[in-house]
C-alpha positions as CSV (number, residue, x, y, z in Angstrom):
1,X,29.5,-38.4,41.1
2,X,33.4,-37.6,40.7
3,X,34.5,-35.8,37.4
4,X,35.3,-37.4,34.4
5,X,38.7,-37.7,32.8
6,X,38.6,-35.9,29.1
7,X,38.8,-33.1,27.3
8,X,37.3,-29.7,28.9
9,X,34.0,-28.6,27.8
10,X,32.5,-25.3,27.5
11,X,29.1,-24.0,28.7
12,X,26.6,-23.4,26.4
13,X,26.8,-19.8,27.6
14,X,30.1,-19.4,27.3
15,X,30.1,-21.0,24.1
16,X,27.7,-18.3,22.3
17,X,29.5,-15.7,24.1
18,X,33.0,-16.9,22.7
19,X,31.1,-17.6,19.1
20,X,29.7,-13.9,19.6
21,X,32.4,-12.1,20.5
22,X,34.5,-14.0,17.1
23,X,31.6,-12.5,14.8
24,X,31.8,-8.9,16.3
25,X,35.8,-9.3,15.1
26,X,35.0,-10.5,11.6
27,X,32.6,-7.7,11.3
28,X,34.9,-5.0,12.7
29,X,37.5,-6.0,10.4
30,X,35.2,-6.3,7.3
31,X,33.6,-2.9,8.1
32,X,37.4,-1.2,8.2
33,X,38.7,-2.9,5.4
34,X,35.1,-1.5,3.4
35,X,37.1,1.5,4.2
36,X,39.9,1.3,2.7
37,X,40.7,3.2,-0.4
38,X,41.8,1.5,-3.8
39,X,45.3,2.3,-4.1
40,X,46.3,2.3,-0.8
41,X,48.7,0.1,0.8
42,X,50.0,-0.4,4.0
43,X,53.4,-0.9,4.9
44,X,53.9,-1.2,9.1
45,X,52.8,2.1,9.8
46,X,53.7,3.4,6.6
47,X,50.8,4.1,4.2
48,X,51.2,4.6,0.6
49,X,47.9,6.3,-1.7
50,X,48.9,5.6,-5.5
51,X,46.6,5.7,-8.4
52,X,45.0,2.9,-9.9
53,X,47.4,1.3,-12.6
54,X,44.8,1.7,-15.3
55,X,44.4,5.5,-14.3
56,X,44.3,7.4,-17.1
57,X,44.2,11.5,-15.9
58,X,46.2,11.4,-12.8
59,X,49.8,9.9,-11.5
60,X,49.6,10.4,-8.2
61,X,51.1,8.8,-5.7
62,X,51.3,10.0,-1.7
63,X,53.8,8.6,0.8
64,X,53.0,9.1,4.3
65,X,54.8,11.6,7.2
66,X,55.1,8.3,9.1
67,X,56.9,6.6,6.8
68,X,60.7,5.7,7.5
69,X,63.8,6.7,5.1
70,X,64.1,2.6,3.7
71,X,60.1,3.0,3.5
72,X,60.7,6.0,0.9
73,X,63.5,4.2,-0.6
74,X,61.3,1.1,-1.4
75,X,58.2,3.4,-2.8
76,X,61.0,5.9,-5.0
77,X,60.4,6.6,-8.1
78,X,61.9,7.7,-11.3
79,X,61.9,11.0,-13.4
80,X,61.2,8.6,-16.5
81,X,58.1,7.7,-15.0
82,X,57.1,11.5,-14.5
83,X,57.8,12.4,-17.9
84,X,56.0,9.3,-19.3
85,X,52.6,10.5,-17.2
86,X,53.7,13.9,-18.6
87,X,53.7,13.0,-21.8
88,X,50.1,11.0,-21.9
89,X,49.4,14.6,-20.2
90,X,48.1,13.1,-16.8
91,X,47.9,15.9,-13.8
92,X,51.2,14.7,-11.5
93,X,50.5,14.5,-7.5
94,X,53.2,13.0,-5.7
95,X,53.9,13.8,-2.1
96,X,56.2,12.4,0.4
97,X,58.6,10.7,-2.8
98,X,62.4,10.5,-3.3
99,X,63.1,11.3,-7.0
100,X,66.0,9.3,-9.0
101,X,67.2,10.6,-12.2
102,X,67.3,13.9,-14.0
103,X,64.0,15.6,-15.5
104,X,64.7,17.1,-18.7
105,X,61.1,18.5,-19.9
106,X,62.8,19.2,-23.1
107,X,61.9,15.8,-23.9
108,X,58.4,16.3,-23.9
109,X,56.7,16.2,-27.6
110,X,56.6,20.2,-29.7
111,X,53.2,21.5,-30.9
112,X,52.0,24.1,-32.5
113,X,51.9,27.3,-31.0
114,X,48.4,28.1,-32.5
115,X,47.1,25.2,-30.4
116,X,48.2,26.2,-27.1
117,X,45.6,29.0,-26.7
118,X,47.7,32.2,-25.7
119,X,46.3,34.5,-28.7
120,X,43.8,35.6,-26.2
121,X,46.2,36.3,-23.0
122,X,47.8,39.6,-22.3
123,X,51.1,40.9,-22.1
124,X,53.9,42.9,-24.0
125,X,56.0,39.8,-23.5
126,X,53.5,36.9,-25.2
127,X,53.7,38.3,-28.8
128,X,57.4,37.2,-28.8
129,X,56.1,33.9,-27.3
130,X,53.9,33.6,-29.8
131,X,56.7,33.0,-32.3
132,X,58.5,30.0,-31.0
133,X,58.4,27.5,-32.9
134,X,59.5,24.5,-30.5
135,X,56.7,24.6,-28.0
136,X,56.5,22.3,-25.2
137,X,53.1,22.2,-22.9
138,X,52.2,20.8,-19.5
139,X,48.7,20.8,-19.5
140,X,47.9,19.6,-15.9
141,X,49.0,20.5,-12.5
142,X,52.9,19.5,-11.0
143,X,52.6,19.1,-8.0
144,X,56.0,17.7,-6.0
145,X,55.7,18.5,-2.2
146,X,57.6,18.0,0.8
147,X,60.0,15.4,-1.5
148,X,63.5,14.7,-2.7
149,X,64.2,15.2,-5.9
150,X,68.3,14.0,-6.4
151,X,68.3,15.0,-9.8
152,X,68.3,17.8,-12.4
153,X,64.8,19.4,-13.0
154,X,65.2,21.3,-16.0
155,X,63.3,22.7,-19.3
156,X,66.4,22.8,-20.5
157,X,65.4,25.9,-23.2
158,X,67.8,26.2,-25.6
159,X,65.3,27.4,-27.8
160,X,61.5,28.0,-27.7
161,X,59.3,27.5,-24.3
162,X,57.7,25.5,-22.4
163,X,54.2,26.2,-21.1
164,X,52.7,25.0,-17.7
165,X,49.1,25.5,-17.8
166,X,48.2,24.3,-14.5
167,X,49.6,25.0,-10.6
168,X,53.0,23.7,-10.2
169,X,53.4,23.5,-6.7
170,X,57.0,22.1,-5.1
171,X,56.5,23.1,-1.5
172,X,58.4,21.3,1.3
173,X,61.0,19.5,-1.2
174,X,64.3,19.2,-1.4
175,X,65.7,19.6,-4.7
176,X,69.5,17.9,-4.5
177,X,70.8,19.3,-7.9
178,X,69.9,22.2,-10.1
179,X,66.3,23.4,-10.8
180,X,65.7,25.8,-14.4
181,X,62.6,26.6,-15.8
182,X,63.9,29.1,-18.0
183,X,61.9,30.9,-20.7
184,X,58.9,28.6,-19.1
185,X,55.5,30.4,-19.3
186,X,53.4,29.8,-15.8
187,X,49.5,30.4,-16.3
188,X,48.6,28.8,-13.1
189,X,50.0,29.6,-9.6
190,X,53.1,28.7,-8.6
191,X,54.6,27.8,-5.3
192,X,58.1,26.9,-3.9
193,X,57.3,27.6,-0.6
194,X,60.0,26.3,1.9
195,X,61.5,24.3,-0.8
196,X,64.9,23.7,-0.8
197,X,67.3,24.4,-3.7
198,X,70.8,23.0,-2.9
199,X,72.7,24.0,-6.1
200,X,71.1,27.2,-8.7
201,X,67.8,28.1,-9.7
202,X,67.1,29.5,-12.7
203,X,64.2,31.1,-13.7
204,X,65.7,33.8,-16.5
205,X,62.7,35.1,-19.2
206,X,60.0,33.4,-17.1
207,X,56.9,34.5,-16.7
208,X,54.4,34.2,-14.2
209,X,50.8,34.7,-15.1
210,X,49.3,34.0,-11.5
211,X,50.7,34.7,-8.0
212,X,54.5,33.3,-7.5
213,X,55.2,32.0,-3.6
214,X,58.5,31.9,-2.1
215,X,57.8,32.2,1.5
216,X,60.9,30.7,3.5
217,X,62.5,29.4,0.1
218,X,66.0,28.2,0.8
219,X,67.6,28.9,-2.4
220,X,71.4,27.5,-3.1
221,X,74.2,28.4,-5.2
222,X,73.3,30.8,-7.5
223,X,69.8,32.6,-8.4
224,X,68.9,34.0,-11.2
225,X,65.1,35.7,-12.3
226,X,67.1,38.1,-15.1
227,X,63.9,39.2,-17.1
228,X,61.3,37.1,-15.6
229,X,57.9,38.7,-15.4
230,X,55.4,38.3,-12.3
231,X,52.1,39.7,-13.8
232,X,50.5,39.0,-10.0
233,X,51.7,39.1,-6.5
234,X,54.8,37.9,-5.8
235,X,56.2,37.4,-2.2
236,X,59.9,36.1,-0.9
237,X,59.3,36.2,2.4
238,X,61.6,35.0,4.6
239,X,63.5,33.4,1.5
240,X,66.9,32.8,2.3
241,X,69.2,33.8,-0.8
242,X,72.7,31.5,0.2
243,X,74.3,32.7,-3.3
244,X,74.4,35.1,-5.8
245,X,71.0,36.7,-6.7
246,X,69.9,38.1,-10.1
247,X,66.8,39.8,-10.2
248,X,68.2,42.1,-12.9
249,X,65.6,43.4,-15.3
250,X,62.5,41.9,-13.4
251,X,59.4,43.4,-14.0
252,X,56.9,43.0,-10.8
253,X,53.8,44.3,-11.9
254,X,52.0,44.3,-8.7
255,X,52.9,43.3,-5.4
256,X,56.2,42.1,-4.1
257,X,57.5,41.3,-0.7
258,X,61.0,40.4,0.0
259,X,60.5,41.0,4.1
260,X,62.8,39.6,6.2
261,X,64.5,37.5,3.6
262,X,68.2,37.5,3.5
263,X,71.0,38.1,1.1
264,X,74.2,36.5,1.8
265,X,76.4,37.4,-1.2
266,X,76.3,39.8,-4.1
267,X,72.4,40.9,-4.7
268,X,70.9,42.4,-7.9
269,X,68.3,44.8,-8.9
270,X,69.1,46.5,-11.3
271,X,66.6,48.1,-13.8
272,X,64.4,46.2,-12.5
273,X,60.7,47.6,-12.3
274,X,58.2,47.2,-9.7
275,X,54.6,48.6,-10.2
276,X,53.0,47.7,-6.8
277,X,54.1,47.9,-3.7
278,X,57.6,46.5,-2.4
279,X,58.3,45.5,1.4
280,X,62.3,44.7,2.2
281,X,61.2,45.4,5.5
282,X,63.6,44.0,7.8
283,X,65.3,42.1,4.9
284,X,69.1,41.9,5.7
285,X,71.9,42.0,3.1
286,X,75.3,40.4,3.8
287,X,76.9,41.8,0.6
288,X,76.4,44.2,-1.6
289,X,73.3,45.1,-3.4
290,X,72.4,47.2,-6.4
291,X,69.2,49.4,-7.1
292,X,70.8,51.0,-10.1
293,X,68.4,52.1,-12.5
294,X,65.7,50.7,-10.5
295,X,62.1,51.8,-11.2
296,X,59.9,51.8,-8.0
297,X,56.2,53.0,-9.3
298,X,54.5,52.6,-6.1
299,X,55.3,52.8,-2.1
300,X,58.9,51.0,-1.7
301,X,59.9,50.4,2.5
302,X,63.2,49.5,3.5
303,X,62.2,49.7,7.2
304,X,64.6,48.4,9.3
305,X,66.5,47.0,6.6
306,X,70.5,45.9,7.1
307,X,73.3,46.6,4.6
308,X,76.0,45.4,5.7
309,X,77.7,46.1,2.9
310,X,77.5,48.5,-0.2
311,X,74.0,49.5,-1.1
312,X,73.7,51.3,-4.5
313,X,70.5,53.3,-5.5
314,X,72.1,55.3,-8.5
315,X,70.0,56.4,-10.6
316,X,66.8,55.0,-9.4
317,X,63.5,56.2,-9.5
318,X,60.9,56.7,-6.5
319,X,57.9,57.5,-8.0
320,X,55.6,56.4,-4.3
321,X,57.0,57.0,-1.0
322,X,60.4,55.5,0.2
323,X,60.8,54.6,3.4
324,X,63.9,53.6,5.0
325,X,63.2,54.8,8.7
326,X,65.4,52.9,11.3
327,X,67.3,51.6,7.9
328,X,71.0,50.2,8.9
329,X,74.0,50.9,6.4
330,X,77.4,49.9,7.1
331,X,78.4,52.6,4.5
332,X,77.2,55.7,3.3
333,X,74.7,54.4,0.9
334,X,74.9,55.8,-2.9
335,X,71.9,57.9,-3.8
336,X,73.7,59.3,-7.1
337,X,71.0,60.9,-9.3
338,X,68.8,59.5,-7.7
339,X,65.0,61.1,-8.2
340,X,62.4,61.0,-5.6
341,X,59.0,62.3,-6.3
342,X,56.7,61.1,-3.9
343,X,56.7,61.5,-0.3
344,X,60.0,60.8,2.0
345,X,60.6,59.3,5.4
346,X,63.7,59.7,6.5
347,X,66.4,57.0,7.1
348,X,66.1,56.3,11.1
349,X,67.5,54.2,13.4
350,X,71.7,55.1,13.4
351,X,71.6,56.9,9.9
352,X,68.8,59.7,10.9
353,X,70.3,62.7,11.3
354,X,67.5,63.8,13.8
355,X,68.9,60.9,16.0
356,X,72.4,61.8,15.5
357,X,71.9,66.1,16.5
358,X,69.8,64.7,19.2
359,X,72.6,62.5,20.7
360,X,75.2,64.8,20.0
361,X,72.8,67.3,21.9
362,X,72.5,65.0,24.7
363,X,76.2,64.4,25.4
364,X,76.7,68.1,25.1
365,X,74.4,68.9,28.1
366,X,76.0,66.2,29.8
367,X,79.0,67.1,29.9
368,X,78.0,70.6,30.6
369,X,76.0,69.4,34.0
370,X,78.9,66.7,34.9
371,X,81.7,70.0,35.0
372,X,79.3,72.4,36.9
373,X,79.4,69.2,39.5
374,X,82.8,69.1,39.3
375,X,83.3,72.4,40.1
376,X,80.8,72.6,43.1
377,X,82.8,70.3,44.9
């Protein structure tokens, strides 16, 4: 019998396959969307994790690595919105973000210093702190990482302090204007590691009641740390200094390692004090750089340092062992009254006098063997 004219018909079997294979779809796509976070959107292939708008501890809000410039445009946010989650004291996590507008934390409310809770904390320098007046107080943890922030951050202390009771961490961002959290009081951790600071950074009378990280900090303009106090740790590794940089009457109370960071203009130390260990191990300095008056209580190495310029140690007190072996100067360094009571390495590399007698030794019977040749023939 010849085939009918009309629409095509499926098999039963390939009709429960088709109907099959439809449900395993639905249920794949119901099972990843179960998945899914509250909060997060997508965008393309951009991704964006916010909290809940009814969120009450936490402003958070993540942008992903995938995202695209216009993608971070769209999900930018303002520093009014930062300092109103500051304000209801909410912990801020925002990664991946563009900033707009300055942050002046001086707008946060003042309380009473009795209710911040530093009677109990340590430290010749809290007592002062103690009586401010105009207090301002973070209570949660900053965290702004691998962002752009195009405006001012600032405490903007013109009198009394501001106190950041949990981490602040600002790694991977790129701050387009000035960053000053003078006479700010860190009890948590604190790390600027790899940041970017395009203009100065300011960080005079701060004090840093946990470890302080650096490590490959770009820092702009001008920085300055005049009479900031690291009770921990502190390490500048491979921090790039691109300005002026005042470190003058720092007290580093353990730890601190400026290795292979780099100095390119004017670089201060002076009376300064540093009561653990210090590594400028293979730091390089463009410019001059002071030491005057300098107090180094524990081992202080200067191995394979550069100056390239003037390096002045007047005054300055070794109290551990100094070691500048296979340290470069450009100049006879400046070791006026200088004291030196523990145990000495000497300079090396170009400056060690055992490397200069040797050399000079060396060319002597040289020249010695190359006229007895001479003579032979």
């Amino acid at each position: 019998m010849p085939p009918q004219d009309g629409p095509a018909r499926l098999s039963p079997g390939l009709l429960g396959w088709s109907r099959g294979w439809l449900l395993s779809v639905l249920s794949l796509l119901l099972l990843l969307l179960s998945n899914v976070q509250p909060g997060v959107a997508f965008l393309g292939q951009c991704s964006v994790d916010r909290s809940p708008p009814h969120e009450t501890a936490v402003f958070k809000r993540h942008v992903a690595k995938s995202c695209s410039d216009q993608d971070r445009e769209a999900e930018a946010i303002t520093a009014e919105e930062i300092l109103t989650a500051l304000k209801a004291a909410k912990t801020v996590d925002l990664a991946g973000i563009v900033v707009k507008g300055d942050m002046m934390l001086d707008r946060l409310p003042t309380v009473p210093t009795s209710t911040v809770g530093l009677e109990t904390l340590p430290g010749r320098e809290l007592p002062g702190m103690l009586q401010e007046q105009d207090v301002r107080v973070i209570p949660g943890a900053l965290s702004i990482r691998d962002s752009v922030v195009q405006g001012v951050l600032a405490a903007n202390p013109k009198q009394g302090m501001l106190v950041l009771k949990g981490p602040v961490s600002m790694t991977g961002t790129r701050f387009e204007r000035s960053v000053d959290f003078s006479r700010s009081l860190f009890l948590g951790p604190v790390d600027f590691s790899e940041a970017i600071i395009l203009h100065e950074s300011f960080f005079t009378g701060a004090v840093f009641s946990q470890g302080a990280r650096f490590e490959k900090t770009a820092f702009g303009a001008h920085s300055r740390f005049h009479r900031a106090v690291f009770k921990e740790a502190a390490t500048f590794l491979r921090a790039g200094f691109n300005g002026l940089a005042e470190f003058l009457e720092v007290r580093f109370e353990k730890d601190a390692s400026f290795s292979r960071a780099y100095f390119k203009m004017g670089t201060g130390f002076s009376g300064s004090r540093f009561g653990g260990t210090l590594d400028f191990s293979e730091a390089l300095f463009e410019r001059e750089a002071f030491f005057t008056f300098t107090v180094f209580e524990g081992d202080a190495y200067f191995r394979r340092t550069t100056f390239r310029a003037d390096a002045n140690f007047s005054d300055a007190e070794f109290k551990g062992m100094d070691d500048f072996s296979k340290a470069f100067f450009n100049s006879e360094p400046r070791f006026t009254r200088t004291k030196f009571s523990g145990v000495r390495r000497s300079p090396g590399g170009l400056q060690d006098p055992r490397f200069l007698y040797g050399f000079a030794a060396a060319l002597l019977v040289f020249a010695v063997l190359f006229v007895l040749a001479l003579r032979k023939r």
